[in-house]
N, CA, C and O atoms as CSV, one atom per row, in Angstrom:
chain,resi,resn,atom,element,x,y,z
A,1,UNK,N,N,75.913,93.578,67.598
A,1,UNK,CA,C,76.621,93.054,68.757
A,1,UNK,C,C,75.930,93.510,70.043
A,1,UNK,O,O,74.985,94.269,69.830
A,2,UNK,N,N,76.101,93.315,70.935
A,2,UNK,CA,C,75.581,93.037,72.522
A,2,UNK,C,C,76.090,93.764,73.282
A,2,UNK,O,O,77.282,93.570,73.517
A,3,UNK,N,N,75.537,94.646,73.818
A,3,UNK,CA,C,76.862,95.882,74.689
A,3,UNK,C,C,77.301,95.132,75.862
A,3,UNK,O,O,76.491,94.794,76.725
A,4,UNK,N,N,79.076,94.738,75.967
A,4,UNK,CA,C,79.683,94.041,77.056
A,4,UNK,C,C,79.069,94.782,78.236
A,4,UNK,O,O,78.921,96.004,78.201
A,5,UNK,N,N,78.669,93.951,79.404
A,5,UNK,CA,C,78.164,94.120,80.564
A,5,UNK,C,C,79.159,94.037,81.627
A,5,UNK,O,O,79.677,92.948,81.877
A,6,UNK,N,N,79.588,95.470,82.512
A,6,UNK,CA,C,80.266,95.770,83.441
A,6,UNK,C,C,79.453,95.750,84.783
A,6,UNK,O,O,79.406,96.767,85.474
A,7,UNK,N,N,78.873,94.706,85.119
A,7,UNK,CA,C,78.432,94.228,86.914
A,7,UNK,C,C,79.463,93.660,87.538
A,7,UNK,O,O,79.688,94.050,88.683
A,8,UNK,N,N,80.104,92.889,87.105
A,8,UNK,CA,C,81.361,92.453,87.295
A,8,UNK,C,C,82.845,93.209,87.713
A,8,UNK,O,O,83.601,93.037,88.669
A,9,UNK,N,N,82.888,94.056,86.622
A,9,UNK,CA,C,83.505,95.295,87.287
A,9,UNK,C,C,83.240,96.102,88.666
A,9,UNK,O,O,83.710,96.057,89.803
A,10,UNK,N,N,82.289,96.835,88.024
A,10,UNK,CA,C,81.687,97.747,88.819
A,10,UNK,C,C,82.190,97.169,90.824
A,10,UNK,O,O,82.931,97.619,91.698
A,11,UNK,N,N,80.942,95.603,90.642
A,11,UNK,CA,C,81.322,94.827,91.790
A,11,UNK,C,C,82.726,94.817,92.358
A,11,UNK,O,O,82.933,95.075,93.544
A,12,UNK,N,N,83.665,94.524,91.522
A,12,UNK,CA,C,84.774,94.072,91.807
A,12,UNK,C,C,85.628,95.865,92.600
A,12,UNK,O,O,86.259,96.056,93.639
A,13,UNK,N,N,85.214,96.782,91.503
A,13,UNK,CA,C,85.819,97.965,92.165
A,13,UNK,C,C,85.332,98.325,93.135
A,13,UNK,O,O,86.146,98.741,93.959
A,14,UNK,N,N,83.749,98.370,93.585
A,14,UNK,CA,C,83.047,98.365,94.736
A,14,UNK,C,C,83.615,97.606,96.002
A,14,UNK,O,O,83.504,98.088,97.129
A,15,UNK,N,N,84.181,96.487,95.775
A,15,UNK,CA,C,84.687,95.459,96.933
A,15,UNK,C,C,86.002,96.197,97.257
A,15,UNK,O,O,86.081,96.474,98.454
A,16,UNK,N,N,87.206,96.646,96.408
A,16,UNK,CA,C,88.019,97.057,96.079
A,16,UNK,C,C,88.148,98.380,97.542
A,16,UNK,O,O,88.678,98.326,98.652
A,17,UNK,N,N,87.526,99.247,96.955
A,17,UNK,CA,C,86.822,100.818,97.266
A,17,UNK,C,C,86.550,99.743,99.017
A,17,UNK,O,O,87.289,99.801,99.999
A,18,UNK,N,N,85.784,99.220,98.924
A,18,UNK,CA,C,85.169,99.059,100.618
A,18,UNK,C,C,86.615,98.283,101.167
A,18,UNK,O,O,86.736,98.392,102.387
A,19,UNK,N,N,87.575,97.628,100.587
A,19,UNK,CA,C,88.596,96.987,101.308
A,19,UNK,C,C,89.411,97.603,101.615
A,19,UNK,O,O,89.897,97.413,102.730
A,20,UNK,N,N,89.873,98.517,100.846
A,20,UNK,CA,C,90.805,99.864,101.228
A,20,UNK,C,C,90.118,100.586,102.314
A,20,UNK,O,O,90.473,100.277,103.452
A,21,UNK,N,N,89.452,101.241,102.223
A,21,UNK,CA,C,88.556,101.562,103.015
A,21,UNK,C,C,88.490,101.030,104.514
A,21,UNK,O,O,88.606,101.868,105.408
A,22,UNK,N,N,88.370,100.131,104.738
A,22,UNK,CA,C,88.378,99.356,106.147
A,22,UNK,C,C,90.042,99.029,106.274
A,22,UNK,O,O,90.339,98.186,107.121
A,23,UNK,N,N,90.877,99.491,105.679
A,23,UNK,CA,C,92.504,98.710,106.006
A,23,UNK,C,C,92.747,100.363,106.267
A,23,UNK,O,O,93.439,100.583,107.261
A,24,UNK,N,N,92.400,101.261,105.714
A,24,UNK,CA,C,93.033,102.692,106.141
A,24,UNK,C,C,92.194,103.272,107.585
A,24,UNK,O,O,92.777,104.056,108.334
A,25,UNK,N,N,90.631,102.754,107.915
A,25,UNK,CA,C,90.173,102.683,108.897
A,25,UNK,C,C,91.223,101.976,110.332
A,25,UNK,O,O,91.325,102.414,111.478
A,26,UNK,N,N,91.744,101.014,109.832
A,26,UNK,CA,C,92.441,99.796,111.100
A,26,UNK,C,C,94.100,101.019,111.286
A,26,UNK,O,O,94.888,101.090,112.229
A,27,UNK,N,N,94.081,101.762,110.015
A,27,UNK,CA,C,95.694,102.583,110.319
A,27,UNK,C,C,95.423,104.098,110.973
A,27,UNK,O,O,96.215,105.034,111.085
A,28,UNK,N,N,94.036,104.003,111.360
A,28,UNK,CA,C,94.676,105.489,111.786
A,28,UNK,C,C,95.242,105.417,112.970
A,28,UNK,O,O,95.256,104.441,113.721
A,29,UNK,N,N,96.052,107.216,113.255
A,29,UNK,CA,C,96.859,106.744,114.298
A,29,UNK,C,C,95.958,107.503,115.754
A,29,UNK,O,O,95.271,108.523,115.807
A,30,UNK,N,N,96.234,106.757,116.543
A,30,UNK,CA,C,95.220,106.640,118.305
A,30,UNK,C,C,96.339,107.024,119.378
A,30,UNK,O,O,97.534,106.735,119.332
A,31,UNK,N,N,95.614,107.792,120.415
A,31,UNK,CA,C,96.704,108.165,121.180
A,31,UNK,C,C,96.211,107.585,122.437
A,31,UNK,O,O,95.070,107.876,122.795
A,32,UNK,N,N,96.799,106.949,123.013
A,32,UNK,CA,C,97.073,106.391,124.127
A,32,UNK,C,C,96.996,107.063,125.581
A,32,UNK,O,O,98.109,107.026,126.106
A,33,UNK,N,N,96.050,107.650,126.373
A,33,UNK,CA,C,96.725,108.265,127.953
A,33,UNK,C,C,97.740,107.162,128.619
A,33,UNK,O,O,97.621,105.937,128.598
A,34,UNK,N,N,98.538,107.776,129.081
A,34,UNK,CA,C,99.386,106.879,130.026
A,34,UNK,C,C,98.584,106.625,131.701
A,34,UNK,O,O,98.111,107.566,132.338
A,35,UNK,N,N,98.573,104.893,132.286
A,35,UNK,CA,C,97.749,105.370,133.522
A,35,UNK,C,C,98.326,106.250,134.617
A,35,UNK,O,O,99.543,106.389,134.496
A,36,UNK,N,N,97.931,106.716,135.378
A,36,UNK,CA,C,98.002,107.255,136.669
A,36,UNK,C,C,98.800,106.763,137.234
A,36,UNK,O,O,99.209,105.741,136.684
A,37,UNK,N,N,99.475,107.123,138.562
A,37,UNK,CA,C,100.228,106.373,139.597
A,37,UNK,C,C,98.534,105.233,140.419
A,37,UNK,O,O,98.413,104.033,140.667
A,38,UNK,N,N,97.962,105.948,140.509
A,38,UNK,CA,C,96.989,105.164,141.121
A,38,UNK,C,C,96.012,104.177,140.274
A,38,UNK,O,O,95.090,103.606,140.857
A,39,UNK,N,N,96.255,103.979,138.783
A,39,UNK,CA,C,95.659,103.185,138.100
A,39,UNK,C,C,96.685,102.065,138.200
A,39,UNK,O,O,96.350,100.884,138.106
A,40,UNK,N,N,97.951,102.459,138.395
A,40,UNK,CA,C,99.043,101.562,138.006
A,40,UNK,C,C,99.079,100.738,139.147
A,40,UNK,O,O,99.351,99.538,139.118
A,41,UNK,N,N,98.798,101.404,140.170
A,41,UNK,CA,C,98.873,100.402,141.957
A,41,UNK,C,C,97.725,99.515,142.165
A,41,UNK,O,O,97.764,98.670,143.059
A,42,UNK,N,N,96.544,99.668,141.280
A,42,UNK,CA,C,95.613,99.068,140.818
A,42,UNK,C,C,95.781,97.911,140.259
A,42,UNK,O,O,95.316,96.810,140.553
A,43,UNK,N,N,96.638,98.314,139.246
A,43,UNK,CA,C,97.123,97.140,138.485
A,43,UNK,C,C,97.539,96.080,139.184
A,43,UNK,O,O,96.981,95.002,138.979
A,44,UNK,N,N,98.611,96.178,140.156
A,44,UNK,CA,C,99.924,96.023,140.430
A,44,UNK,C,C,99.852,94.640,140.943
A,44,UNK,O,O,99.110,94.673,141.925
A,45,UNK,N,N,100.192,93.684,140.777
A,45,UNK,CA,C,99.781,92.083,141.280
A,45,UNK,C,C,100.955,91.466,142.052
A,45,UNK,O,O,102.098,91.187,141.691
A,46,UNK,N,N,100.423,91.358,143.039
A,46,UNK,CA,C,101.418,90.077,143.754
A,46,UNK,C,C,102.244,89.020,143.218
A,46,UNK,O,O,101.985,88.068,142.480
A,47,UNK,N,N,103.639,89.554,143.949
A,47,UNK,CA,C,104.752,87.990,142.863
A,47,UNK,C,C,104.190,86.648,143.213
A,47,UNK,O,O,104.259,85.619,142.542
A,48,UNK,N,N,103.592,86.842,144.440
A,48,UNK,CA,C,102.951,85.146,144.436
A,48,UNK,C,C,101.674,84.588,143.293
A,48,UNK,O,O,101.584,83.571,142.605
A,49,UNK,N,N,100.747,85.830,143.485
A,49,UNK,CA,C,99.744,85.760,142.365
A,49,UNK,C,C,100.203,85.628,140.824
A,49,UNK,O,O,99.713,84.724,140.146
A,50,UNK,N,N,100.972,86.362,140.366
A,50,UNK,CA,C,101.899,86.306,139.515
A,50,UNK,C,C,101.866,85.130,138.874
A,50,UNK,O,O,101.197,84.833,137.884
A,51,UNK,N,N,102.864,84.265,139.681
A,51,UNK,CA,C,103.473,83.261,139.476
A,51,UNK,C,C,102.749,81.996,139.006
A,51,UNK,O,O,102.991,81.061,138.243
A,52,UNK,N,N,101.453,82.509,140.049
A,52,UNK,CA,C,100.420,81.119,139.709
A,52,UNK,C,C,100.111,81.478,138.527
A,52,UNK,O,O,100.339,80.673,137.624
A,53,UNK,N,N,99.653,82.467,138.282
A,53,UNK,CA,C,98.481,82.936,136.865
A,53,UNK,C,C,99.278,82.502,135.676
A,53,UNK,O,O,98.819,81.973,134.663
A,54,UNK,N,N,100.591,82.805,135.936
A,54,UNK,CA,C,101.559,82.231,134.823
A,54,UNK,C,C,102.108,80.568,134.610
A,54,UNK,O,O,102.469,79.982,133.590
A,55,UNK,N,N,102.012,80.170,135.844
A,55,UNK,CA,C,101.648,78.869,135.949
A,55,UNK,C,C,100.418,78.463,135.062
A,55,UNK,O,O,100.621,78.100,133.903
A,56,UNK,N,N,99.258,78.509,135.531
A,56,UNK,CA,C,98.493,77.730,135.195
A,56,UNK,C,C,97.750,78.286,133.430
A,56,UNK,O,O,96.817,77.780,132.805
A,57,UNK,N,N,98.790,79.694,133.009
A,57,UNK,CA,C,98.279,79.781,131.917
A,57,UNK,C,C,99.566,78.834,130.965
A,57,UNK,O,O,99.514,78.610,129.755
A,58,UNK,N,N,100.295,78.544,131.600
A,58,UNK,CA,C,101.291,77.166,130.625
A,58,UNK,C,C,101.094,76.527,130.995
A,58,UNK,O,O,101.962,75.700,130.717
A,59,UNK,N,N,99.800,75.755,132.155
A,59,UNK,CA,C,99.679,74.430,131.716
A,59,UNK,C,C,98.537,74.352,130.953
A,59,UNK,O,O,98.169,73.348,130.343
A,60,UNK,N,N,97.961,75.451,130.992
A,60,UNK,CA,C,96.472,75.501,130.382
A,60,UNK,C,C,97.112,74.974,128.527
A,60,UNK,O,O,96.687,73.922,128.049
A,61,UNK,N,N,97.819,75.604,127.956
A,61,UNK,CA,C,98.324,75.667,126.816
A,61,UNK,C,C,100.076,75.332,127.024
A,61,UNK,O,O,101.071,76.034,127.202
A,62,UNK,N,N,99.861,74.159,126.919
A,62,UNK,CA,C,101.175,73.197,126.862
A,62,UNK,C,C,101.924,73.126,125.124
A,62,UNK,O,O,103.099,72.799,124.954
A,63,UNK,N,N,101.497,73.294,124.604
A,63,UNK,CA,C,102.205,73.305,123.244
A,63,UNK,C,C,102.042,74.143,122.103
A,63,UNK,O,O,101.773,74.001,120.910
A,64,UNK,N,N,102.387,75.370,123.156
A,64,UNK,CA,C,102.282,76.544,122.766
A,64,UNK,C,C,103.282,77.186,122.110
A,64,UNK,O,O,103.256,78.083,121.269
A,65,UNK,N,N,104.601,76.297,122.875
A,65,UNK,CA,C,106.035,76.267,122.072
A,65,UNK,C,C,106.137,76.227,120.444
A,65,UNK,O,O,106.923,76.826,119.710
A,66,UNK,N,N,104.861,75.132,120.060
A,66,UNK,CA,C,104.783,74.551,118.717
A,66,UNK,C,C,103.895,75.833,117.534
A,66,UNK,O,O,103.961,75.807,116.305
A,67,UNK,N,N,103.299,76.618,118.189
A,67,UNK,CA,C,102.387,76.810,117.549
A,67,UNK,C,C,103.206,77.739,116.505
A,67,UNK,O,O,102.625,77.817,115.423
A,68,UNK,N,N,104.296,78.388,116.571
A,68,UNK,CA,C,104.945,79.477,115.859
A,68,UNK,C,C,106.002,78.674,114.740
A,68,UNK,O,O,106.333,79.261,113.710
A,69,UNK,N,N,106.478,77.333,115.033
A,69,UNK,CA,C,106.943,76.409,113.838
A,69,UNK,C,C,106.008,75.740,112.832
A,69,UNK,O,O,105.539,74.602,112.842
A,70,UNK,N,N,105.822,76.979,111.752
A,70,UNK,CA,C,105.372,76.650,110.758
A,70,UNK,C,C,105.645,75.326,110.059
A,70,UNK,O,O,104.867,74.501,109.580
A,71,UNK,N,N,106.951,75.359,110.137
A,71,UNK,CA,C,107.638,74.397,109.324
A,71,UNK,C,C,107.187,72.549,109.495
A,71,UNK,O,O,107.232,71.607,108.703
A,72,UNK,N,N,106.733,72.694,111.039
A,72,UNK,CA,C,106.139,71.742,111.217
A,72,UNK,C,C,104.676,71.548,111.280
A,72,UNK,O,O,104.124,70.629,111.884
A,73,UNK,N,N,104.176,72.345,110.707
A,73,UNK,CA,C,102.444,72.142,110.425
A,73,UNK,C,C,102.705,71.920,108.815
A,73,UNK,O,O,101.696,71.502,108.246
A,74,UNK,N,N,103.539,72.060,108.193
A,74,UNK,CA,C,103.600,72.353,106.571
A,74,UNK,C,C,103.799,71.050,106.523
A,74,UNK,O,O,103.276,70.723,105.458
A,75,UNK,N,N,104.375,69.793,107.184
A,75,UNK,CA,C,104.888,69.167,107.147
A,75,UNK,C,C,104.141,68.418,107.876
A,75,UNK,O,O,104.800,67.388,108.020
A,76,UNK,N,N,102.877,68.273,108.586
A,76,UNK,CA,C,101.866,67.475,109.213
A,76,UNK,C,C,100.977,67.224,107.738
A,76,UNK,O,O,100.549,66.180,107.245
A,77,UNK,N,N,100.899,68.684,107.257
A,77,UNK,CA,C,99.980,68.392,106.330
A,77,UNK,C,C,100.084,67.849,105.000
A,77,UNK,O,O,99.119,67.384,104.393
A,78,UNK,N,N,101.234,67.908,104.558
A,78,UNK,CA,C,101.609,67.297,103.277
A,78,UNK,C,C,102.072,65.811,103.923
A,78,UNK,O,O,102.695,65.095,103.140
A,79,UNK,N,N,101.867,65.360,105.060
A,79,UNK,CA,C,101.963,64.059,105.229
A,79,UNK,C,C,100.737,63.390,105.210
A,79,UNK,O,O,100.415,62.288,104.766
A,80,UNK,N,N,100.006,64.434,105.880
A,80,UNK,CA,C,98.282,63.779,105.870
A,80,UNK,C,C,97.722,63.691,104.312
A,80,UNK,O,O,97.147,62.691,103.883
A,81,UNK,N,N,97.920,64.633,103.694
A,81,UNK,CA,C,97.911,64.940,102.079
A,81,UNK,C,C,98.454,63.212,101.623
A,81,UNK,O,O,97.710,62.356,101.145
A,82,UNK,N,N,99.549,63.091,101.852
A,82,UNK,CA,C,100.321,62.038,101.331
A,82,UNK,C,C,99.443,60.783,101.524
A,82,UNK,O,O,98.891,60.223,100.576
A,83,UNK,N,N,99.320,60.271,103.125
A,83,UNK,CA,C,98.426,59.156,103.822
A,83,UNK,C,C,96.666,59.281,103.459
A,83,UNK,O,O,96.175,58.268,102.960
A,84,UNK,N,N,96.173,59.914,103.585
A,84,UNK,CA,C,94.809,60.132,102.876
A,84,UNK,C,C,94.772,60.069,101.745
A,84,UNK,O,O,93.974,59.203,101.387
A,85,UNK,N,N,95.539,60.868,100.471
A,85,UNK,CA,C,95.389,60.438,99.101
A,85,UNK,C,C,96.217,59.826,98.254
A,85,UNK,O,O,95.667,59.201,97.347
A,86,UNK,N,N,97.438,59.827,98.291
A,86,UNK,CA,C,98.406,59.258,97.619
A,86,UNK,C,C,98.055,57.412,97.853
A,86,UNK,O,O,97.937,56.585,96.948
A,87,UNK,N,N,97.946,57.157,99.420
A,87,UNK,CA,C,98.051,55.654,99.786
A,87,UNK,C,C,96.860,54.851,98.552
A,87,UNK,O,O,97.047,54.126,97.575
A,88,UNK,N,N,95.799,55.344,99.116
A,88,UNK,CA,C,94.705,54.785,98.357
A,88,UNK,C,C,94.936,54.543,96.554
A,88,UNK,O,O,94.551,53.643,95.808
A,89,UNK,N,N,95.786,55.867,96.293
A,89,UNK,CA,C,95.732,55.897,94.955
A,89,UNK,C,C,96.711,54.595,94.598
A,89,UNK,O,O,96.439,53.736,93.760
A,90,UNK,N,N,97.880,54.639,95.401
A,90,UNK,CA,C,98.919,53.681,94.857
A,90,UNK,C,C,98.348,52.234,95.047
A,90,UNK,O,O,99.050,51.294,94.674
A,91,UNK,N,N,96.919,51.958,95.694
A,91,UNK,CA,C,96.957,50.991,95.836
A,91,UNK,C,C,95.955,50.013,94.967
A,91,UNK,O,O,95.829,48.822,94.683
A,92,UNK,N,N,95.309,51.315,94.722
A,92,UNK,CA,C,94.225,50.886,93.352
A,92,UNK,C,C,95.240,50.994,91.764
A,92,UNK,O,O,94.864,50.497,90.703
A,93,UNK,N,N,96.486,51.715,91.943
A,93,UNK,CA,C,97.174,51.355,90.582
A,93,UNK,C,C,98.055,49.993,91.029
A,93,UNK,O,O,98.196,49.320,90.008
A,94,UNK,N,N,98.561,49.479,91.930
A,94,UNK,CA,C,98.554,48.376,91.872
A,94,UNK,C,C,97.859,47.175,91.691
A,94,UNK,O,O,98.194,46.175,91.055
A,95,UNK,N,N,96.549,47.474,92.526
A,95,UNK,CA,C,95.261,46.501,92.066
A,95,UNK,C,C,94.792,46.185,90.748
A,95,UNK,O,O,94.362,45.072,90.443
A,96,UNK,N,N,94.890,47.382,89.792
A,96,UNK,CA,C,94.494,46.819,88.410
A,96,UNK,C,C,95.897,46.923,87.390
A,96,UNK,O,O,95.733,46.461,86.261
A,97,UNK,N,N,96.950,47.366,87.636
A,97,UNK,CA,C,97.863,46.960,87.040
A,97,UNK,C,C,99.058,45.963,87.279
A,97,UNK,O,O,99.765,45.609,86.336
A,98,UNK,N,N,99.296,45.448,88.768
A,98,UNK,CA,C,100.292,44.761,89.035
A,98,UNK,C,C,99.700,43.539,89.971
A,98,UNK,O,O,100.389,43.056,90.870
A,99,UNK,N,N,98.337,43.072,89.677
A,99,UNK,CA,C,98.010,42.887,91.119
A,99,UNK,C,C,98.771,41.257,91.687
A,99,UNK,O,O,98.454,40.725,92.751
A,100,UNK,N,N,99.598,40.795,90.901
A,100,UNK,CA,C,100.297,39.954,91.819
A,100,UNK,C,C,101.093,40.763,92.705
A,100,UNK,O,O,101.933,40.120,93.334
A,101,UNK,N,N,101.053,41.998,92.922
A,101,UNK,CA,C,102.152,42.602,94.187
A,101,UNK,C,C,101.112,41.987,95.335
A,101,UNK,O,O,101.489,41.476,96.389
A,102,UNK,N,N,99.829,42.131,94.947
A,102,UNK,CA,C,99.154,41.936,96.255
A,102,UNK,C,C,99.265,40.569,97.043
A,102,UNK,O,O,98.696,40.432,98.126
């Protein structure tokens, strides 16, 4: 017999080993300075400025409302699913089995 060959393994625990690895890297914990009084006045933006920046970042991205209803992308796509492959199919089983429908 043929001695079973573990590259496959090996690989697979290797990927394993490096994925853990980079997910316990993303958890360690980081400490934050808090800013200054004078980093913060830095910051600090005008209610008029404000207002625009927030303005024009909702008109920039108008249907932004949509993007968090899953329910309606699940439901774009099993329609496109439907219209792209189902149509064609039903229409070639009508063509060679019923085709006086046509």
């Amino acid at each position: 017999n043929m001695a079973r060959r573990c590259s496959s393994f090996l690989a697979v625990a290797a990927l394993c080993t490096l994925a853990i690895w980079g997910l316990t890297s993303l958890m360690v914990p980081c400490f934050v300075v808090a800013p200054s009084a004078v980093d913060k006045q830095k910051l600090d933006m005008p209610q008029p400025e404000r207002v625009a920046v927030l303005a024009a970042a909702a008109a920039w991205l108008p249907e932004a409302a949509h993007a968090a209803n899953n329910g309606y992308a699940l439901q774009q796509l099993f329609s496109a699913i439907f219209v792209i492959g189902l149509g064609p199919a039903v229409l070639f089983w009508i063509y060679f089995n019923k085709p006086e429908l046509l």
